[in-house]
C-alpha positions as CSV (number, residue, x, y, z in Angstrom):
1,X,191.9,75.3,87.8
2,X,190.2,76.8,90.7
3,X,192.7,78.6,93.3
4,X,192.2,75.9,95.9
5,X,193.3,73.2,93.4
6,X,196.3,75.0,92.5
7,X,197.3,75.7,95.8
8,X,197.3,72.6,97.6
9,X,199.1,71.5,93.4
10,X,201.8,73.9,94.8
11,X,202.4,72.4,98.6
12,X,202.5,68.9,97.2
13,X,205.2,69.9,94.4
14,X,207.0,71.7,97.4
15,X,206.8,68.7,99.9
16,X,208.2,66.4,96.9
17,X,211.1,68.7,96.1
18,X,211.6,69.0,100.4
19,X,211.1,72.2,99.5
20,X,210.1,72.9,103.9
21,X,209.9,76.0,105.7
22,X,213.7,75.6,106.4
23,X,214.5,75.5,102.8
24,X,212.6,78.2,102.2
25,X,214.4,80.4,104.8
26,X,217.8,79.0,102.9
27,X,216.5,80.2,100.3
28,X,215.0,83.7,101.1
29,X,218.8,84.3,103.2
30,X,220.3,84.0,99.3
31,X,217.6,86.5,98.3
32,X,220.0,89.2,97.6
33,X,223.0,87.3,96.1
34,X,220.3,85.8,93.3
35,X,218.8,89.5,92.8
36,X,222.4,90.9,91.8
37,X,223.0,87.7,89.9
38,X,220.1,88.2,87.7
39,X,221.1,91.8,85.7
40,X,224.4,90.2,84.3
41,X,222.7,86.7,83.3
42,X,219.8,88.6,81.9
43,X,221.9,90.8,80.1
44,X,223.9,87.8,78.6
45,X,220.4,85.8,77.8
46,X,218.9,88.4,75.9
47,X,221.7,89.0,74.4
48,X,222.1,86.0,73.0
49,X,218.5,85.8,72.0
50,X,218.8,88.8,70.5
51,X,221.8,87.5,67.8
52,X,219.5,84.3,67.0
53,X,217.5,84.4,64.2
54,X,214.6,82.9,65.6
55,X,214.5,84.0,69.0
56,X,215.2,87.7,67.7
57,X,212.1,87.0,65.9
58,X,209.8,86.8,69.3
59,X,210.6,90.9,69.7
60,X,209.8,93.7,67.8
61,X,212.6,96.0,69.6
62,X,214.8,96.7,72.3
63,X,212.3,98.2,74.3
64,X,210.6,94.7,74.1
65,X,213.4,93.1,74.9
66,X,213.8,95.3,78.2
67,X,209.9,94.9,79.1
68,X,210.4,91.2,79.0
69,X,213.9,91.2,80.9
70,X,212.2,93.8,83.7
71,X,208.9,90.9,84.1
72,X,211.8,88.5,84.3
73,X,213.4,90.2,87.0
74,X,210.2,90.8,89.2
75,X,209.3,87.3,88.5
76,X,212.5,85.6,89.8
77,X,212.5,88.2,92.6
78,X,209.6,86.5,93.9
79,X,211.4,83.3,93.2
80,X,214.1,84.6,95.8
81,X,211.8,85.5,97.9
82,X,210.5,81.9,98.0
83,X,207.0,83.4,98.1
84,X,205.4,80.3,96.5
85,X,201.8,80.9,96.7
86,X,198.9,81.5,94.5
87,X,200.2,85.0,93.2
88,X,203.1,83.2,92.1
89,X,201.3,80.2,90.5
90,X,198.9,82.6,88.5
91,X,202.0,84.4,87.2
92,X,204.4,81.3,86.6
93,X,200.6,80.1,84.5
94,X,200.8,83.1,82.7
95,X,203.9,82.9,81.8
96,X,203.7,79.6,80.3
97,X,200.4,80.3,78.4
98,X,202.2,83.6,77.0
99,X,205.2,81.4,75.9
100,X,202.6,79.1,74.1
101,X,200.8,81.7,72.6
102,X,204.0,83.2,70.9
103,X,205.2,79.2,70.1
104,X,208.8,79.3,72.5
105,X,209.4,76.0,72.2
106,X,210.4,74.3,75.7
107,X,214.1,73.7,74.5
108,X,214.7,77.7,74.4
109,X,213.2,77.7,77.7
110,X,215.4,75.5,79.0
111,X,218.2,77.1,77.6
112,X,217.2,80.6,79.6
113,X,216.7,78.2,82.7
114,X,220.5,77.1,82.3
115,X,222.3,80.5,81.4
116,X,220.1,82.0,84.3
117,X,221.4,79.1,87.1
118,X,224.8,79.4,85.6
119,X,224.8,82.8,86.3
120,X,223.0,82.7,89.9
121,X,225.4,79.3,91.1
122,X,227.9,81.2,90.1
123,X,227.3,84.7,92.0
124,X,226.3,83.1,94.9
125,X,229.0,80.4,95.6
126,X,231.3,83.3,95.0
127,X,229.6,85.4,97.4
128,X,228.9,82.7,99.9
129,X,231.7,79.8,99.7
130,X,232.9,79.9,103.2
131,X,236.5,80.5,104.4
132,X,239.0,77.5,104.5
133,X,238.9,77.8,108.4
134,X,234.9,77.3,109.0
135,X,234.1,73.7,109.6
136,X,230.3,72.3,107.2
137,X,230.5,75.6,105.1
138,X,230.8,73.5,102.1
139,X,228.1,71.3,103.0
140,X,225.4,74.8,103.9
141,X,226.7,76.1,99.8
142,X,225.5,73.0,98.4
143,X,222.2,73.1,100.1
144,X,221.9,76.5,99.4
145,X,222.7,75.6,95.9
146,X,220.4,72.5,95.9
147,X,217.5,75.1,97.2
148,X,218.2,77.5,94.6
149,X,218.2,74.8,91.8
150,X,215.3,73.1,93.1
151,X,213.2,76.2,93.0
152,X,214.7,76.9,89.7
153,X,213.3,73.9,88.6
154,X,210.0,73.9,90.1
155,X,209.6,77.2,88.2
156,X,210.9,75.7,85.1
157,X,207.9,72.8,85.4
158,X,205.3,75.2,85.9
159,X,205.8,76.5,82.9
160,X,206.8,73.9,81.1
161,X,203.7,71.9,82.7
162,X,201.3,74.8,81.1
163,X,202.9,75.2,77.7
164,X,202.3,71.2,77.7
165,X,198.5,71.4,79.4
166,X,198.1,74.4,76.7
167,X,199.3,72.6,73.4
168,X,197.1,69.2,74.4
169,X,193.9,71.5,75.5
170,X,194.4,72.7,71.6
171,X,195.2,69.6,70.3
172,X,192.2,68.7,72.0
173,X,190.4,71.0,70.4
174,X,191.3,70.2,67.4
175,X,190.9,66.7,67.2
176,X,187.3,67.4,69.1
177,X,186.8,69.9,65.8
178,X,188.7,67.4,63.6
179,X,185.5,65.1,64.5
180,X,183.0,67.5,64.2
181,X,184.3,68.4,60.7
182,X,184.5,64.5,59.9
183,X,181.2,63.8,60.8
184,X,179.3,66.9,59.0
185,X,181.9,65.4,56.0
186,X,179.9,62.2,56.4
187,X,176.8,63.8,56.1
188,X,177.6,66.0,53.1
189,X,179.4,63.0,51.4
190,X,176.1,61.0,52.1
191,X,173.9,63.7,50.9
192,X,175.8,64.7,48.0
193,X,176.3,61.0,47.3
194,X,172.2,61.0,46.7
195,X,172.4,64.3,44.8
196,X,175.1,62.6,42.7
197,X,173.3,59.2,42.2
198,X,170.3,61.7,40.7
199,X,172.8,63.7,38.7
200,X,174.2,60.1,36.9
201,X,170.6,58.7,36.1
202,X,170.0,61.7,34.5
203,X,167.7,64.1,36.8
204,X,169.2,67.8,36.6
205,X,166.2,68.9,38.5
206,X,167.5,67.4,41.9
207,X,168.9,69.9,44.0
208,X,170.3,69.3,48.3
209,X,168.8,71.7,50.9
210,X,170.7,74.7,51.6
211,X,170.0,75.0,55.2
212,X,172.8,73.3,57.0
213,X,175.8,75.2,58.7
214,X,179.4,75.9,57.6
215,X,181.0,73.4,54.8
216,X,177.8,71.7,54.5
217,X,175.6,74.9,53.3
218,X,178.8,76.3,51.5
219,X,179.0,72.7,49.6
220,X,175.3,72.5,48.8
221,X,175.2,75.9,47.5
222,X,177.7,75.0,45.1
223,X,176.1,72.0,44.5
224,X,173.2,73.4,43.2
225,X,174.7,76.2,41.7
226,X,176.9,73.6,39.5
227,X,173.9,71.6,38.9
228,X,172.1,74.7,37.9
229,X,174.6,75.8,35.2
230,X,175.1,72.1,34.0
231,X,171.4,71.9,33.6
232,X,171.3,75.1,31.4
233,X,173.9,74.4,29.5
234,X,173.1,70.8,28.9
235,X,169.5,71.9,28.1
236,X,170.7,74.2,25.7
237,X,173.4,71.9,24.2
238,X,170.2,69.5,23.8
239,X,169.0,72.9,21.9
240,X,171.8,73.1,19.7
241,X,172.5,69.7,18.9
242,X,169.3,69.7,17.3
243,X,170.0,72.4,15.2
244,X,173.1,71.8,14.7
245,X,172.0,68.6,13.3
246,X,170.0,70.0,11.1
247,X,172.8,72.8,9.8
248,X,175.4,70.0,9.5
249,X,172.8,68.1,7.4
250,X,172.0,71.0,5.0
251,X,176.3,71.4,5.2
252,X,176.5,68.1,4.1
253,X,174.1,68.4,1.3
254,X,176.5,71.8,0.1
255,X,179.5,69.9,0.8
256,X,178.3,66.8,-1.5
257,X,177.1,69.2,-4.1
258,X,180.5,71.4,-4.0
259,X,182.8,68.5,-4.2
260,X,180.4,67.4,-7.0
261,X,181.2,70.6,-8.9
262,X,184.7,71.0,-7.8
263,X,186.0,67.9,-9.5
264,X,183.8,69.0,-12.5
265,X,186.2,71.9,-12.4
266,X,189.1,70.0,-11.8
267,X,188.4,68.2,-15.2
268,X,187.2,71.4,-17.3
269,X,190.5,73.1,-15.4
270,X,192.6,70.1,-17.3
271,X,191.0,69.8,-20.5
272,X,191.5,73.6,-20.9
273,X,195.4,72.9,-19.6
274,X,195.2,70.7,-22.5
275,X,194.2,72.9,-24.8
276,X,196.5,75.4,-23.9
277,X,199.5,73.6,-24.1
278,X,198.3,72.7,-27.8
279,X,197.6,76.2,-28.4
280,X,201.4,77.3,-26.7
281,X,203.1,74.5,-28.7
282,X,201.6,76.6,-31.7
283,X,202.2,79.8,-30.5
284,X,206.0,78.6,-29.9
285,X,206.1,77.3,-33.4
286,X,204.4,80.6,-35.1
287,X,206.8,82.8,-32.8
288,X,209.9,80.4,-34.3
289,X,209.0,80.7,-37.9
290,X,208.1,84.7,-37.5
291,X,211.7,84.8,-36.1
292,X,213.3,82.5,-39.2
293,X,211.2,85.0,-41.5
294,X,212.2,88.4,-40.0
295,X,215.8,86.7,-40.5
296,X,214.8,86.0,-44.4
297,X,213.2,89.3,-44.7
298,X,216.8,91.0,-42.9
299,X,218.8,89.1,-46.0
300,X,216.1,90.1,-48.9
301,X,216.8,94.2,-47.4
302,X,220.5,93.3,-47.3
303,X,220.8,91.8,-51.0
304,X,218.2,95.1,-51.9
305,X,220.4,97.7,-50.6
306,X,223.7,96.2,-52.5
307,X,221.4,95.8,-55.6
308,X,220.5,99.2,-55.2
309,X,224.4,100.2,-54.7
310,X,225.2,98.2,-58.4
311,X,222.5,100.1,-60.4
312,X,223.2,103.3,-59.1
313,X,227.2,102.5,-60.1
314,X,225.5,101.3,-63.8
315,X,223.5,104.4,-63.8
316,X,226.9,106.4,-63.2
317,X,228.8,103.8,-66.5
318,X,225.8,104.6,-67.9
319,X,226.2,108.6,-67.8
320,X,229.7,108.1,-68.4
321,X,229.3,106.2,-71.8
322,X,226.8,108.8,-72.8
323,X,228.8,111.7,-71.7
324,X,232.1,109.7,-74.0
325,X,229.3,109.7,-77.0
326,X,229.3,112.7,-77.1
327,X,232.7,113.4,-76.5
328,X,233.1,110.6,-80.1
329,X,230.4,113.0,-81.7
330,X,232.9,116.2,-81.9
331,X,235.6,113.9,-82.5
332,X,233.4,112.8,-85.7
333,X,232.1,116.5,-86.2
334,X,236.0,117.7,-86.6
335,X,236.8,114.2,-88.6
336,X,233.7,115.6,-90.8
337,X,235.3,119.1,-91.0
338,X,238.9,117.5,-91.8
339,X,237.0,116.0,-94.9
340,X,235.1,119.0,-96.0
341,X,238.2,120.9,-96.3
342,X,240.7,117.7,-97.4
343,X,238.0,118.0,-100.1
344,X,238.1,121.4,-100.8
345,X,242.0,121.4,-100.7
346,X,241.7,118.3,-103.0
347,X,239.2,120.3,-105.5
348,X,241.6,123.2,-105.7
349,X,244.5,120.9,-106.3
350,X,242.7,119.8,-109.1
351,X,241.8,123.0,-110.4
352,X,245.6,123.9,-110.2
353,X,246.5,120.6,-111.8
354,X,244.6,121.3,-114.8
355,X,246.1,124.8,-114.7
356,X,249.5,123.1,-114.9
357,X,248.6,120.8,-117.6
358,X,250.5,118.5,-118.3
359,X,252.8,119.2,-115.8
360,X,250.0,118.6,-113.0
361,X,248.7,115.5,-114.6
362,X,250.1,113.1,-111.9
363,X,249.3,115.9,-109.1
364,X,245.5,115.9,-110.2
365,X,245.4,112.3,-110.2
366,X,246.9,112.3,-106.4
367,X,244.4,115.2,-105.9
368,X,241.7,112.6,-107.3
369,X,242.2,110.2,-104.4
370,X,243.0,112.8,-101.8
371,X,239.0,113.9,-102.9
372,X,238.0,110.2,-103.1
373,X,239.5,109.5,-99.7
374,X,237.8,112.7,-98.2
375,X,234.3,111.6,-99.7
376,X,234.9,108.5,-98.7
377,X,235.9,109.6,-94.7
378,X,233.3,112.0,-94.8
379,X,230.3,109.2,-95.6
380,X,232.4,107.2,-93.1
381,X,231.9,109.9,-90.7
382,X,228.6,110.2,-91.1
383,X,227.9,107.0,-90.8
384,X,229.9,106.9,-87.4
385,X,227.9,110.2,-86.8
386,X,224.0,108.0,-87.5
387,X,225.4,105.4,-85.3
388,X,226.6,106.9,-82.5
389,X,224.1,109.3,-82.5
390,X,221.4,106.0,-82.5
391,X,224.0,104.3,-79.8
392,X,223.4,107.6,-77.6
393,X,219.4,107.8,-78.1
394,X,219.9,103.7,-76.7
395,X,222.1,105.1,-73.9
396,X,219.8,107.4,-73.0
397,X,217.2,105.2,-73.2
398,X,219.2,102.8,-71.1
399,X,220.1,105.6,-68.2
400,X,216.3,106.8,-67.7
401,X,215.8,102.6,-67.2
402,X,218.6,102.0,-65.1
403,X,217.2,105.3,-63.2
404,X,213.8,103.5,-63.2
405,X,215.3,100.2,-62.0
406,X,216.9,102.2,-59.2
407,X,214.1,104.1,-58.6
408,X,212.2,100.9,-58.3
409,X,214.7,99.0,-56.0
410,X,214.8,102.1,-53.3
411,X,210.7,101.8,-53.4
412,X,211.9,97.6,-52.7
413,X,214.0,98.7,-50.5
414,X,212.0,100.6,-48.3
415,X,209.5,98.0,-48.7
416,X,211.2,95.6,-47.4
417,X,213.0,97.5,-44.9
418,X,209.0,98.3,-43.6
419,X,208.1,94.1,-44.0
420,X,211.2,93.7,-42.1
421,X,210.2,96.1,-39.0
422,X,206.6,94.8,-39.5
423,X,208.0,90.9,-39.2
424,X,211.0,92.0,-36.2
425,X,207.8,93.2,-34.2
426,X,205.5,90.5,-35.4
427,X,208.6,87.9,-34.2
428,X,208.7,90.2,-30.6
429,X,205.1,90.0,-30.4
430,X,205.1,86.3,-30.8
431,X,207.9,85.8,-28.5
432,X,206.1,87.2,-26.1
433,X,203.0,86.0,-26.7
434,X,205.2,82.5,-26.2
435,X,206.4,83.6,-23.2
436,X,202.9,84.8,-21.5
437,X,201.4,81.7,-22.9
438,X,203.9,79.4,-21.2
439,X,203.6,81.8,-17.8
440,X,199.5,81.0,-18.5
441,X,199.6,77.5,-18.8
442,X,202.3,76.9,-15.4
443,X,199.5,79.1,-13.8
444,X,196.5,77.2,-15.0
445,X,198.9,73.8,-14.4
446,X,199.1,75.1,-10.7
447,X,195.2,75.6,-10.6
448,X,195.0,72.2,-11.6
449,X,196.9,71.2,-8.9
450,X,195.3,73.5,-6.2
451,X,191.9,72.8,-8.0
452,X,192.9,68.7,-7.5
453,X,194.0,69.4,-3.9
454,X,190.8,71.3,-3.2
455,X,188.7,68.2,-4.8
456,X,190.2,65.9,-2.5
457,X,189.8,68.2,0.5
458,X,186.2,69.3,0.0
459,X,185.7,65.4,-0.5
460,X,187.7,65.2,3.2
461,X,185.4,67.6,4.3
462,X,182.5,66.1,3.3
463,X,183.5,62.7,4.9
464,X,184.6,64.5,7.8
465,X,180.8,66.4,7.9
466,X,179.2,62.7,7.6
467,X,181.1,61.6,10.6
468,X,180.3,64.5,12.6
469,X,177.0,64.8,11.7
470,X,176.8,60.8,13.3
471,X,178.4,61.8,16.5
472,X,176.1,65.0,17.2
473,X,172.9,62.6,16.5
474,X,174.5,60.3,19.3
475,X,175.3,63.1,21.4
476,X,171.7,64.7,20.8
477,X,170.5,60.9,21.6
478,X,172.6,60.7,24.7
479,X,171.0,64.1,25.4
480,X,168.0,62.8,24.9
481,X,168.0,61.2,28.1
482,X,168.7,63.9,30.3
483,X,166.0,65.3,32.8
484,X,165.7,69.4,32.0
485,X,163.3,72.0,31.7
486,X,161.2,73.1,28.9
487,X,163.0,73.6,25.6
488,X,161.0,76.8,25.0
489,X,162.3,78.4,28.4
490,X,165.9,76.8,27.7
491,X,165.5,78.7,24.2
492,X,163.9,82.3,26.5
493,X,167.3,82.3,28.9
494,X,169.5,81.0,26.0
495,X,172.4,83.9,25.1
496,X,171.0,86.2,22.5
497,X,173.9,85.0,20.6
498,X,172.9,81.5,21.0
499,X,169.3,82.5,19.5
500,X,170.7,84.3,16.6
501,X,172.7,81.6,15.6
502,X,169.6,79.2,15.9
């Protein structure tokens, strides 16, 4: 707004408000009662401002808060001054732009408006309310009042006028720059609509032209940066479907032939669980019997040992029946002796009897049987003699056997004491050889479980390799229809991982 404009703005506001020359001299006679009314209601504005959260926000101190209440002060000086010209419009307009700028909402301005006319009605009809005894003094306070509160609010819609005329000419703006945007949108959604109707029929080749401004260009570029990477991948998925194909085929082929040969181990896995349950059936039976025999064999030592104990008690009857033999065989040698001199004494009786004569008759005949009876015990004691002497060469001969039988039982003995050890570890042996056997054939009965499960997953897999091997030859004829580059440049940009794998 040129100054001219705003100027003859001002005089019609003023002429509306009857804001004349003679309210203007009201006005500028309150000039000083308003200046000393504006420190205290500044002071209690600010302070005020100062303990809201969101006014405090609008200052970053309290030296900014005593720049803005000093420019407050000059300003409504002027406003006392009623000096309502072009000076005052630019800096009312300034005012009002600065408050939009920041984002004081009107209602706070307001507010400011009120506390500052409380404080300035209040000064001045203090200082100026006439005494009881003047006649109209009440009716020159409320035009000086009126005056004050019509420049107050003439202020007040300058400033609210700009902040207004600011936030249209931006919303303005914006909605000029909301078109401008929707209508470059049209464009890129038209051209990207083409580039998009080439992309779905298949052409990755088709790329929109970089040279247009702002959203457009940064939209294209993307565009065709996307297309770009979608073509190279696609192109080299069309790459690796192929061989992929051809993997999965030979995978199939292996997976056919290792199901084939898995469930031929399956069945060798079970015949030979078979077979070693038989063969743990008869190791458990072998182990049973070596225990039942190593029990037998126990016994047989047993019964050995006490037969051993008997012959070595007849070998000691034995010795004592020889050892009594001979013991008989003095007794027999004195019986012998007895005779040989019974004999002797009988022979001299005789002699003596004969000596007698007649006399000694029946005395020799006495000493006749008293020789007849020592001949007799004499053969009688040898004959005991030849007997017991034969009965002791058979005693003897009976100890040395009964020594050989015992002699022969201890080698039995120890015999069988050795079969015993040789059976008690033959019986361990077995029992564990059970025991291992039956830990064996849970382990292979597991494999033939894990082998079974394996069976029917490598059959899973194979299915499973089929199916895929279907859906990558429809994705590679889906591919198919794709618009890319050569496949021998896809396969000279491809990752060198990609290659390898190829």
């Amino acid at each position: 707004m040129s100054d001219k404009n705003s100027t003859a703005e001002l005089r019609d506001r003023l002429a509306f408000l009857g804001m004349d020359e003679a309210a203007l001299s009201r006005l500028r006679a309150m000039e000083g009662d308003i200046v000393a009314s504006l420190a205290p209601g500044l002071d209690r504005f600010y302070g005020l401002m100062s303990k809201h959260p969101q006014m405090a926000a609008f200052f970053r101190d309290a030296r900014h808060i005593e720049f803005a209440k000093g420019r407050q002060k000059e300003h409504w000086g002027k406003v006392a001054a009623g000096a309502f010209d072009a000076s005052y419009v630019e800096g009312v307009t300034a005012v009002g732009h600065a408050h939009a700028r920041i984002g004081l909402e009107p209602r706070w301005y307001i507010a400011g408006y009120a506390l500052l006319l409380e404080s300035m009605i209040g000064h001045v009809v203090k200082a100026r309310w006439p005494s009881r005894f003047s006649k109209g003094g009440a009716e020159q306070i409320g035009a000086e009042v009126a005056v004050m509160v019509k420049s107050a609010l003439l202020d007040m819609d300058y400033a609210i006028s700009v902040y207004l005329a600011e936030l249209e000419k931006r919303r303005a703006e914006a909605e000029a720059e909301r078109r401008r945007n929707e209508e470059a949108q049209d464009i890129a959604i038209a051209a990207l609509n083409v580039a998009l109707n080439a992309m779905s029929s298949g052409d990755l080749e088709y790329r929109m032209a970089e040279d247009g401004d702002g959203l457009f260009g940064r939209m294209a570029q993307s565009f065709n940066t996307s297309a770009e990477r979608l073509r190279q991948t696609l192109g080299l998925a069309q790459m690796i479907t192929e061989e992929a194909s051809s993997s999965i085929a030979g995978i199939s082929i292996s997976a056919d032939q290792l199901s084939e040969r898995t469930e031929q181990q399956a069945a060798g896995i079970e015949e030979s669980s078979a077979a070693l349950h038989e063969l743990t059936q008869s190791v458990a039976t072998s182990a049973s019997g070596a225990q039942s025999a190593a029990r037998v064999a126990s016994d047989a030592l047993h019964v050995a040992q006490e037969s051993g104990r008997v012959v070595a008690e007849a070998v000691s009857a034995m010795g004592e029946i020889e050892q009594s033999s001979q013991n008989i065989s003095k007794i027999i040698g004195v019986i012998d002796e007895i005779a040989f001199q019974t004999n002797l004494l009988a022979l001299n009786a005789g002699v003596e009897a004969a000596r007698a004569g007649d006399a000694g008759r029946g005395f020799a005949v006495v000493a006749q049987e008293v020789r007849e009876l020592a001949q007799r015990s004499a053969s009688a004691a040898k004959e005991i003699k030849t007997i017991i002497s034969a009965s002791s060469n058979q005693v003897r001969t009976g100890v040395a056997l009964v020594n050989r039988s015992g002699t022969a039982l201890e080698n039995i003995t120890e015999r069988i004491s050795e079969l015993n050890g040789i059976i008690s570890g033959i019986s361990v042996a077995a029992a564990e050889q059970s025991s291992g056997l039956q830990e064996i054939n849970q382990a292979i009965a597991s494999m033939d479980g894990i082998t079974q499960k394996n069976a029917h997953m490598v059959e899973s897999t194979s299915n499973s390799t089929h199916q895929l091997s279907e859906l990558i030859d429809q994705l590679a004829k889906s591919l198919h229809g794709l618009k890319t580059r050569d496949p021998q440049e896809l396969s000279r940009n491809a990752p060198s991982a990609l290659r390898r794998a190829g």
